[in-house]
Structures are given as C-alpha cells and as structure tokens.
ROSE-4610 file (N, C-alpha, C; in Angstrom, 1 decimal, always signed):
// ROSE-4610
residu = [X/X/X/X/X/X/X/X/X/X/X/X/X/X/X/X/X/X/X/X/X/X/X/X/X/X/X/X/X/X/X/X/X/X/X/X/X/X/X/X/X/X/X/X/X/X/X/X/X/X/X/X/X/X/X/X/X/X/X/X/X/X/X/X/X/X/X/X/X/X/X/X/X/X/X/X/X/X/X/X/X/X/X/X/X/X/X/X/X/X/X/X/X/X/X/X/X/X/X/X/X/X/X/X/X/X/X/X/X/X/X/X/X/X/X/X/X/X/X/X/X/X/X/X/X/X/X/X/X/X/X/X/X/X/X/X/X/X/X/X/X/X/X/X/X/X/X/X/X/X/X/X/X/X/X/X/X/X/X/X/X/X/X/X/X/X/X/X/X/X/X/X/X/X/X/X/X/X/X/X/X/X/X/X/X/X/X/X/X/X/X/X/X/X/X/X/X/X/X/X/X/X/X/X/X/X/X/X/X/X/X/X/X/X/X/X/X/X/X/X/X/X/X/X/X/X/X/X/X/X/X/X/X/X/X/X/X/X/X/X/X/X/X/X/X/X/X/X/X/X/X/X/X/X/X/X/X/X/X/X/X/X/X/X/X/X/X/X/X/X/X/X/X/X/X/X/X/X/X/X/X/X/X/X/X/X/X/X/X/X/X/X/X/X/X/X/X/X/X/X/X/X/X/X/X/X/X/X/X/X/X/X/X/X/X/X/X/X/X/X/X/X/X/X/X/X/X/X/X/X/X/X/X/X/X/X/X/X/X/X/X/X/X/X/X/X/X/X/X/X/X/X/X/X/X/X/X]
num = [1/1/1/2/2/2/3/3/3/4/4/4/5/5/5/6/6/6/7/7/7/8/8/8/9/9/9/10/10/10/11/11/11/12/12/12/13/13/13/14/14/14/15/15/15/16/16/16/17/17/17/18/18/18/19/19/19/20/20/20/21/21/21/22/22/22/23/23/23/24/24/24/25/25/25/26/26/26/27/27/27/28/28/28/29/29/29/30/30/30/31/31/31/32/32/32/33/33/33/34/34/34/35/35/35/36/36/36/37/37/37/38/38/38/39/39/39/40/40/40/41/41/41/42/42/42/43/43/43/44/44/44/45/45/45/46/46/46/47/47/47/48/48/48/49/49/49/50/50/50/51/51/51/52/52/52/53/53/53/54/54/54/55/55/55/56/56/56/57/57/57/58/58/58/59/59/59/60/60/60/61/61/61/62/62/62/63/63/63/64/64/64/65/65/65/66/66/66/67/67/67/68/68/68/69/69/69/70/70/70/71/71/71/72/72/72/73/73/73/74/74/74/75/75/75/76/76/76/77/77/77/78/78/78/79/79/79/80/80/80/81/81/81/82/82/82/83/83/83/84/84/84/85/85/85/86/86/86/87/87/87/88/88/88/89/89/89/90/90/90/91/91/91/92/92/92/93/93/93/94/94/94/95/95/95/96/96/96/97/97/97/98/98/98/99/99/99/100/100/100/101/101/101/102/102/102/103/103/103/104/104/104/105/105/105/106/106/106/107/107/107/108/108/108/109/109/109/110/110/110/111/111/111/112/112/112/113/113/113/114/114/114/115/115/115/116/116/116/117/117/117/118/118/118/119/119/119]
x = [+59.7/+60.7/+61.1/+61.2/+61.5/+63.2/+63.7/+65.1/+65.4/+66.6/+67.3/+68.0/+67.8/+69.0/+69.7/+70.9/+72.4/+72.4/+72.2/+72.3/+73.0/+74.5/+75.5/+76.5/+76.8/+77.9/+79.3/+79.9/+80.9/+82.2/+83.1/+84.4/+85.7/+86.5/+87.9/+88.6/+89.2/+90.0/+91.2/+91.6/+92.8/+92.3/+91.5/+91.5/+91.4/+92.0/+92.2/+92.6/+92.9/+94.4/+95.4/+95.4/+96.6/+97.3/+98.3/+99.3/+99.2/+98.5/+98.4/+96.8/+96.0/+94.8/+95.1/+96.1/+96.8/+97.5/+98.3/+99.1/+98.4/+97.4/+96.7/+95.4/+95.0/+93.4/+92.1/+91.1/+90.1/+89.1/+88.1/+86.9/+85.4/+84.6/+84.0/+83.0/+81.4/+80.2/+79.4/+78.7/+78.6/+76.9/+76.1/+74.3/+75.0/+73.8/+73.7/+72.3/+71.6/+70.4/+70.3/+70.1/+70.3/+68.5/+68.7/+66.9/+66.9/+65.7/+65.6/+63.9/+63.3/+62.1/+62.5/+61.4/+61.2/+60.0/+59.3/+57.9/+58.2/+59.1/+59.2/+59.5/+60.4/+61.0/+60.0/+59.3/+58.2/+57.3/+57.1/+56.1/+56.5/+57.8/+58.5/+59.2/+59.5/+60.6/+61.9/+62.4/+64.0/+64.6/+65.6/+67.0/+67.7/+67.2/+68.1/+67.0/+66.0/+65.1/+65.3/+66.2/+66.8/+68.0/+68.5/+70.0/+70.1/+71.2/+71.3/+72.3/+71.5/+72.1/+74.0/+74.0/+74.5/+75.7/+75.5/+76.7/+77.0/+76.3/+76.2/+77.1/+77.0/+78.1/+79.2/+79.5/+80.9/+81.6/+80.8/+81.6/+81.3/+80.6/+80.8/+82.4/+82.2/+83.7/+85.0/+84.8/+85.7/+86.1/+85.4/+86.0/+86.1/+85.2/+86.0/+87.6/+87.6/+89.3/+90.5/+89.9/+91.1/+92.3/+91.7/+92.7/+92.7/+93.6/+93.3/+93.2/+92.1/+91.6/+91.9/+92.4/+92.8/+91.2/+89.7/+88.9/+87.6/+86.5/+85.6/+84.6/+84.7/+84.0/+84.4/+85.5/+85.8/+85.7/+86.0/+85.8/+84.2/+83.5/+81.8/+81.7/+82.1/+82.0/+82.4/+83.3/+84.0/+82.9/+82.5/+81.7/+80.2/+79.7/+78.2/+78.7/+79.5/+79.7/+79.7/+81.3/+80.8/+79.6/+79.0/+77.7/+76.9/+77.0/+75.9/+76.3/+77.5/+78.3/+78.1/+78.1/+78.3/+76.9/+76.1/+74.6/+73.6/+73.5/+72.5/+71.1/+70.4/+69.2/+68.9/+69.9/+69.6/+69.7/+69.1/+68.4/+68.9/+69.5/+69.9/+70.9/+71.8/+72.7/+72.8/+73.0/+73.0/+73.9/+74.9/+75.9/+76.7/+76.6/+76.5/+77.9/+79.0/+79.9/+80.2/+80.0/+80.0/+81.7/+81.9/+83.5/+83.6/+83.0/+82.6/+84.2/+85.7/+86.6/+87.3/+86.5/+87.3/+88.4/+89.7/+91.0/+90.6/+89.1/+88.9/+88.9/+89.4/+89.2/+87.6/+86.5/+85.7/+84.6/+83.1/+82.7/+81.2/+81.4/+80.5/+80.1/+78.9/+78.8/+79.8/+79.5/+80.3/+79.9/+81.5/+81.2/+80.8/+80.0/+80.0/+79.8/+79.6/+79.1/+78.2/+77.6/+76.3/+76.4/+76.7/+76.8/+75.4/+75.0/+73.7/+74.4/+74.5/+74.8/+73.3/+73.7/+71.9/+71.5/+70.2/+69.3/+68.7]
y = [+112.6/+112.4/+110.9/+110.5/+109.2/+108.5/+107.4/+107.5/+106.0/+106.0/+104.4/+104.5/+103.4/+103.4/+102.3/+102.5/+101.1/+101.1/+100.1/+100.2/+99.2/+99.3/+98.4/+98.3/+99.4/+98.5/+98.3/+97.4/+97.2/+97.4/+98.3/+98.5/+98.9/+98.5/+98.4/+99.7/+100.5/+101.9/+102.3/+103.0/+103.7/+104.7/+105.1/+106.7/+106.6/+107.4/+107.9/+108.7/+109.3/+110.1/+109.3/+108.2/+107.4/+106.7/+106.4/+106.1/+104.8/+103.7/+102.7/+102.5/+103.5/+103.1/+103.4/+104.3/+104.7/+103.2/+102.6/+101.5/+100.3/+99.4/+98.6/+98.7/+99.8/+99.9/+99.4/+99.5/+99.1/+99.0/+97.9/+98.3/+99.4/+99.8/+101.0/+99.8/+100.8/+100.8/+102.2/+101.4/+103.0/+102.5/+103.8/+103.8/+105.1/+105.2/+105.8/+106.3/+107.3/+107.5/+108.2/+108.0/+108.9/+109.6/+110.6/+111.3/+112.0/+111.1/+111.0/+110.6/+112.1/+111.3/+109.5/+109.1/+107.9/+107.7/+108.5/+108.3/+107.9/+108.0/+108.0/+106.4/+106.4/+104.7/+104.1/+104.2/+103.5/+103.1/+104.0/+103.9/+103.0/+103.7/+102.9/+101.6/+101.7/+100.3/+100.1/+101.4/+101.6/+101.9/+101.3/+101.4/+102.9/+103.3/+104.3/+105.9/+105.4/+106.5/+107.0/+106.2/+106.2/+105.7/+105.7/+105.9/+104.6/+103.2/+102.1/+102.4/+101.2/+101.4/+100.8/+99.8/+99.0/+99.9/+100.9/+101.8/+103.0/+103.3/+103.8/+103.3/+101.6/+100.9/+101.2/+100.7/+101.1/+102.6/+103.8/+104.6/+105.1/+104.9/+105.0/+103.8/+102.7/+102.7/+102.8/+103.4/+103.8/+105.3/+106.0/+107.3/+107.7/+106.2/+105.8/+105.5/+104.8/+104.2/+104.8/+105.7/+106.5/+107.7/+107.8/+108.5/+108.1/+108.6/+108.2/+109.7/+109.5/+110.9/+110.8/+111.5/+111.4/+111.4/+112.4/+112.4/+111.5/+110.5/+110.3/+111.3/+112.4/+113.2/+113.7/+114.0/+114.4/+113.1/+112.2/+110.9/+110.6/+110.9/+111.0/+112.1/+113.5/+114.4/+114.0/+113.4/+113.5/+112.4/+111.2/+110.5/+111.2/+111.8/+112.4/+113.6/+114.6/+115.0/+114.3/+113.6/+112.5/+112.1/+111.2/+110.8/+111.6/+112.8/+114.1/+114.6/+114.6/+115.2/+114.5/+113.2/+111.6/+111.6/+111.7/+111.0/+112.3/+112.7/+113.9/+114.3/+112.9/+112.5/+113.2/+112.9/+113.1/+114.4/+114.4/+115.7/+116.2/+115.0/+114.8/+113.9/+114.0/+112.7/+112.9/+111.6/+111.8/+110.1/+110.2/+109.6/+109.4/+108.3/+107.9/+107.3/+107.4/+106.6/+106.5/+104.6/+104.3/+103.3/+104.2/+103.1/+102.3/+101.3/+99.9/+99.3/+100.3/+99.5/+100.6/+101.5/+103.2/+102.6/+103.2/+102.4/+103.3/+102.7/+103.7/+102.7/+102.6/+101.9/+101.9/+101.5/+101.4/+100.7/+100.3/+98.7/+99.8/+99.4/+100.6/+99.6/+100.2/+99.4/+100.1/+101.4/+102.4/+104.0/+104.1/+105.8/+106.5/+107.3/+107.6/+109.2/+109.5/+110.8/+111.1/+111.9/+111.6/+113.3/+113.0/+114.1/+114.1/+115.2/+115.5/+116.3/+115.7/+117.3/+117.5/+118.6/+118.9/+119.8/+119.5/+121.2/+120.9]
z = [+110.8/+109.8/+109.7/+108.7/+108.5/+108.4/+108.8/+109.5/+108.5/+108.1/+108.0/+109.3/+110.3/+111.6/+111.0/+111.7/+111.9/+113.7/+114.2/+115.5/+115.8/+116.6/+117.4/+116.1/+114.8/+114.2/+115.1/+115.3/+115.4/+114.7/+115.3/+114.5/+115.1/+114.9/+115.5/+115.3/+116.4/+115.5/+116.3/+116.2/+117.3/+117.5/+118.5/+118.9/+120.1/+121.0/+122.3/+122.6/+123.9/+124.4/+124.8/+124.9/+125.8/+124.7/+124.8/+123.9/+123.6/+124.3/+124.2/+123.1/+123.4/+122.6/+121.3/+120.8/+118.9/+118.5/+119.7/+119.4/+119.5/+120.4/+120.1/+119.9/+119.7/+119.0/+120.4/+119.9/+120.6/+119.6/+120.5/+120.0/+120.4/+119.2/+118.9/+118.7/+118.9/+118.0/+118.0/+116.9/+116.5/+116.3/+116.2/+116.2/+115.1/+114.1/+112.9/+112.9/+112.9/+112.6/+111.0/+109.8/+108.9/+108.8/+109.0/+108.8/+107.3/+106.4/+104.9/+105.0/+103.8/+103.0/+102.4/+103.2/+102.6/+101.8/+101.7/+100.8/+99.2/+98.5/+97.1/+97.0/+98.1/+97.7/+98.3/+99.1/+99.7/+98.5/+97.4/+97.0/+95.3/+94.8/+93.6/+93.9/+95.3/+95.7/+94.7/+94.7/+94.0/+95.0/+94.7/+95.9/+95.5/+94.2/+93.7/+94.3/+94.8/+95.5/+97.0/+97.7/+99.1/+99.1/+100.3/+100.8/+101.2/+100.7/+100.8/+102.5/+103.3/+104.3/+104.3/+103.8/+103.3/+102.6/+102.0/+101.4/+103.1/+104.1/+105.3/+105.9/+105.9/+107.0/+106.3/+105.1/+104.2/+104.2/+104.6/+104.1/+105.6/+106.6/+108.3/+108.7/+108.2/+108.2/+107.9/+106.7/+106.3/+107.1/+107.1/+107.8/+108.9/+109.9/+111.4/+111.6/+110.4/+110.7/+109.9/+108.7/+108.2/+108.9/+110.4/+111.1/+112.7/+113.2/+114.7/+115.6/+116.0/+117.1/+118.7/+119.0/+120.3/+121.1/+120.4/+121.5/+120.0/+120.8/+120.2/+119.3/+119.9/+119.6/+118.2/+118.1/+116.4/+115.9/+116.1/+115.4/+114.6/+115.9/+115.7/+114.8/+114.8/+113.7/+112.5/+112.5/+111.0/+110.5/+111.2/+110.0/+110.3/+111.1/+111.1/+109.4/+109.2/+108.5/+106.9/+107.1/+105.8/+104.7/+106.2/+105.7/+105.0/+105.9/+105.2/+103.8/+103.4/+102.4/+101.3/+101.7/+100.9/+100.3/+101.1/+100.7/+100.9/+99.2/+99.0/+99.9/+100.0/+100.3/+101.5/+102.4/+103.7/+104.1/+105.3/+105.7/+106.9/+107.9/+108.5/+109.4/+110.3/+110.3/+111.7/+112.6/+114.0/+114.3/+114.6/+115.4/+116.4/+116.7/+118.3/+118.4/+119.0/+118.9/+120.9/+120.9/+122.5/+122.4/+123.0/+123.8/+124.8/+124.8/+125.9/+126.4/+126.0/+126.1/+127.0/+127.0/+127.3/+128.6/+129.1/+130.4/+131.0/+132.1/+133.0/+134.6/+135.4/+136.3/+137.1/+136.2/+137.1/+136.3/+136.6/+136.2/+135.4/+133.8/+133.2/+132.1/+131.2/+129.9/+128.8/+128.8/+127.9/+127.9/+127.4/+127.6/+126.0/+125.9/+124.5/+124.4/+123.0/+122.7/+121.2/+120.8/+119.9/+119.2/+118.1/+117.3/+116.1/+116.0/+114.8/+113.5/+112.5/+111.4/+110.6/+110.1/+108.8/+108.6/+107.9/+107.6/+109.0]
C-alpha cells in the first residue's frame, strides 16, 4: 500500500490529566501515516489525484488543538478519525502522537500512543 508520511510534526496543545498540563500546555509531535493509491497521481502528476500533505499538517492541527484531552489517546483518535473523514482518498490513517514532555520523574525520550482508523 502506498503512504504520504508526516514524521516529527511539532505542536503545542493542552492535554493531560494534571491540571497544570490544560493550564500551560506542552509540547506534542505527531507521525501521520496516511495509506492512499498513489498510482494515478504518479502517473498524471496532479495534486488534485492525491491527498496534499500540506493540507494533512493543517487540518492534523487544527484538530489537535481544538480541545484539550485529559488522555493522548483520544487526542490521537480524534485527528486519525478527522483525517479519514476529511480526505476521501484514503484508505487508511495511522497516528502516532509522542509526549517527550509527559511530568513523569524519570529520564525518557517520550511516551506515546499510535492509533489506525479505515477500510
């Protein structure tokens, strides 16, 4: 299956459980896998035959940061879903959201979790 990835976007949000991560935010990155035929646009080279990644970052953050989630994981649903809703094309959607900022007392790169939506 053929994929547009977004790997490492960066984005600022308020989600947590602690009262402090809704009130000063942290930072988020997010990996985007979208799984789409690419054979048409391969072959026409129209933007209008595949899924601009570029409209992906825009509407992945927009519906990262329209609410604040106490757990990553609905955060990661709601834009794996989106995406899929948003953009006909795809067949499949797979989102990674890593918290490199998560207030855990111990020496980590990040905690994350990785949601798939699709046929």
């Amino acid at each position: 299956m053929d994929k547009i990835i977004v790997k490492g976007l960066k984005v600022f949000a308020y989600h947590g459980v602690n009262p402090e991560e809704k009130i000063n935010g942290q930072n988020f990155i997010l990996d985007i896998t979208a799984y789409i035929d690419l054979t048409k646009p391969c072959i026409t080279d129209k933007l209008s035959d595949t899924v601009s990644y570029a409209k992906i970052i825009k509407s992945a953050k927009m519906i990262f940061t329209e609410q604040k989630d106490d757990l990553i994981e609905r955060a990661a649903m709601r834009v794996a879903d989106g995406l899929f809703k948003e953009f006909q094309k795809l067949r499949s959607v797979t989102v990674c959201v890593k918290k490199p900022e998560a207030p855990i007392d111990a020496d980590f790169e990040y905690t994350a979790v990785e949601i798939t939506v699709g046929k």
